[in-house]
C-alpha positions as CSV (number, residue, x, y, z in Angstrom):
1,X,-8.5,27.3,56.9
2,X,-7.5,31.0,56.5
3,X,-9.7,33.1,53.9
4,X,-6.7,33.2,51.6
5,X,-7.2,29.5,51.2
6,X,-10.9,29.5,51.3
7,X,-11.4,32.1,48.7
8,X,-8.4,30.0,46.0
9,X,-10.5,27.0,46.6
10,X,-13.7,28.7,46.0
11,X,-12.4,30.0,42.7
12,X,-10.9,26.6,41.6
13,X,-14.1,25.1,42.2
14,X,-16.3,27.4,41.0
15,X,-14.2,27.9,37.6
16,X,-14.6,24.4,36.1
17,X,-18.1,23.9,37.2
18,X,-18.7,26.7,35.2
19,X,-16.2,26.2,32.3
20,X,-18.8,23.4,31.3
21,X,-21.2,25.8,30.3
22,X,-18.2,28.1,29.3
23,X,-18.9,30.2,25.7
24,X,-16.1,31.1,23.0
25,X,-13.4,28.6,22.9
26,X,-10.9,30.7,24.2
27,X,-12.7,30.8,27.5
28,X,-10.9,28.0,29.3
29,X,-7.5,29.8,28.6
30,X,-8.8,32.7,30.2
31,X,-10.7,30.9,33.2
32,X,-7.1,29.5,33.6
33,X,-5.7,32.8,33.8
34,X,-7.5,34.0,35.9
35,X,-6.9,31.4,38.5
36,X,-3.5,31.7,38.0
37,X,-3.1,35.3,39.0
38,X,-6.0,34.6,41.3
39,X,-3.8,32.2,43.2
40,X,-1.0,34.7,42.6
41,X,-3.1,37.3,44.8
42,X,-4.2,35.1,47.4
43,X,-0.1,33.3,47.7
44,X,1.3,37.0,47.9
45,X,-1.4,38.2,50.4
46,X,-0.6,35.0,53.1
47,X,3.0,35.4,52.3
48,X,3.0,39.1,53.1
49,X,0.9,39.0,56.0
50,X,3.2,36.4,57.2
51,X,6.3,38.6,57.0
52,X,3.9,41.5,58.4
53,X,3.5,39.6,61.5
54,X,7.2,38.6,62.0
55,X,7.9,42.2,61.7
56,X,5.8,43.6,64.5
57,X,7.2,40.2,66.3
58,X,10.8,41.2,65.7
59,X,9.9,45.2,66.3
60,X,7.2,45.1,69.1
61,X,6.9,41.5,70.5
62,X,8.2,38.8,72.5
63,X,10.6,38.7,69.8
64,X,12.5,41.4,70.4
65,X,14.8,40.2,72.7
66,X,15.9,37.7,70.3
67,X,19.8,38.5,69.5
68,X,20.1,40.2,66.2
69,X,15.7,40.7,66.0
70,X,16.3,44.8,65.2
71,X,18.0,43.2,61.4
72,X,15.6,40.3,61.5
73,X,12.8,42.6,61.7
74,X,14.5,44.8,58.9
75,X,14.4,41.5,57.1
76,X,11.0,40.8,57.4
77,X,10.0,44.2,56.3
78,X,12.1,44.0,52.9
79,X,10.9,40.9,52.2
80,X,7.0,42.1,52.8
81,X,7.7,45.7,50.9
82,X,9.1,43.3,47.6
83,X,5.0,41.4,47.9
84,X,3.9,44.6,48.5
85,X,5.1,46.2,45.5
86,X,4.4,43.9,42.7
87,X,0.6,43.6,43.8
88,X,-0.9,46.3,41.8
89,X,0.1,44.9,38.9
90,X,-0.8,41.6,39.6
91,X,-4.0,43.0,40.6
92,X,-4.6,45.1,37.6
93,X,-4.1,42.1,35.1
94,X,-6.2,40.1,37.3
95,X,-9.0,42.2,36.9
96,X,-8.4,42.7,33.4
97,X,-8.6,38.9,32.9
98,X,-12.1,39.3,34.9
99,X,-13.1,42.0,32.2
100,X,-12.4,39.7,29.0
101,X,-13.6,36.5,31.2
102,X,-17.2,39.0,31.6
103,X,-16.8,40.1,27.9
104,X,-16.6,36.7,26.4
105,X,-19.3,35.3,29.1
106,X,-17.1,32.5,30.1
107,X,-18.6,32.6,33.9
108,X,-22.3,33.4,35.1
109,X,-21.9,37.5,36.4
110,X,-22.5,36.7,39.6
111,X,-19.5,34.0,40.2
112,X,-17.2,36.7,38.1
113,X,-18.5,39.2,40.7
114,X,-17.8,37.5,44.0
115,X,-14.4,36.8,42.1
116,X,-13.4,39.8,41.5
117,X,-14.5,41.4,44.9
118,X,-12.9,38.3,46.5
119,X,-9.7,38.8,45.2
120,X,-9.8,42.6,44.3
121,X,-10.3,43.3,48.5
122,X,-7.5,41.0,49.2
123,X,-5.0,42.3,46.6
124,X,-6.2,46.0,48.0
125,X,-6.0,45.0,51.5
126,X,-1.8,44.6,51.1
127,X,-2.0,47.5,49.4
128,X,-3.1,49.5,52.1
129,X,-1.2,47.1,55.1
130,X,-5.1,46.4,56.0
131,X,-5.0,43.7,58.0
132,X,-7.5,40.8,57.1
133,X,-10.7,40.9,59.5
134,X,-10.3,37.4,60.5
135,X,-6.9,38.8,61.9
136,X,-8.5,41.0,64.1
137,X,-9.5,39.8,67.9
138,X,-11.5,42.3,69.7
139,X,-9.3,44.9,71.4
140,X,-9.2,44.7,75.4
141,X,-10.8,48.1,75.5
142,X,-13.9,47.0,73.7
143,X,-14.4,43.7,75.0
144,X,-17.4,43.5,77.9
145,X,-17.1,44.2,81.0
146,X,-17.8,41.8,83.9
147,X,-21.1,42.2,85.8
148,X,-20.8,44.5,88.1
149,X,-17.4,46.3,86.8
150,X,-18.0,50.7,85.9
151,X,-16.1,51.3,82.2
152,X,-16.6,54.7,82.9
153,X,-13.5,56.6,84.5
């Protein structure tokens, strides 16, 4: 399960539990909300990332031998720079939701906090075309060394 999915599921389950204890009546629709545009970030960030990668496939990778992979790739990167650029404004009503979900007290702080983070880094992490660390595999370079084997040069 990728952390996109992980973190949507921890916000659908931690949203009800807490909607229970929930204040003002208008808290449900705004719990809702919130999970909406939650599930907005997290759909856009796998999506993007998912075109991200068949980019550098296309561009860099085994892929670009394929016939045609220079405007596949060219594909890819259109379709990544549309996710790309409607994320800051899901992410700014997202948090906004967070701020009248806080202001109404329709979640405990701490869930609306690991929320926000949660979702805020994600939403951020397009932004900036940082990939997620999960994606990461330790670089050749920094791997160890076999015993016996110098690293220095």
């Amino acid at each position: 399960m990728s952390s996109i999915t992980k973190a949507t599921a921890l916000f659908l389950m931690m949203a009800p539990a807490s909607m229970a204890s929930a204040g003002p009546a208008g808290c449900p629709q705004v719990v809702q909300n919130a999970s909406n545009l939650a599930t907005n970030i997290a759909g856009g960030a796998g999506t993007y990332w998912d075109h991200h990668r068949k980019y550098v496939d296309y561009k860099y990778g085994p892929s670009h031998r394929v016939a045609g992979a220079e405007k596949l790739a060219d594909d890819e990167k259109s379709k990544a720079s549309v996710l790309k650029g409607s994320m800051p404004n899901i992410l700014a009503s997202f948090q906004a939701t967070i701020q009248t979900a806080r202001a109404q007290k329709c979640l405990p702080e701490t869930d609306l906090l690991a929320l926000e983070k949660k979702f805020t880094d994600m939403a951020r992490k397009v932004n900036f075309d940082q990939f997620p660390e999960e994606e990461f595999e330790t670089p050749p370079y920094k791997k160890p060394l076999p015993n016996g084997v110098n690293q220095s040069h």
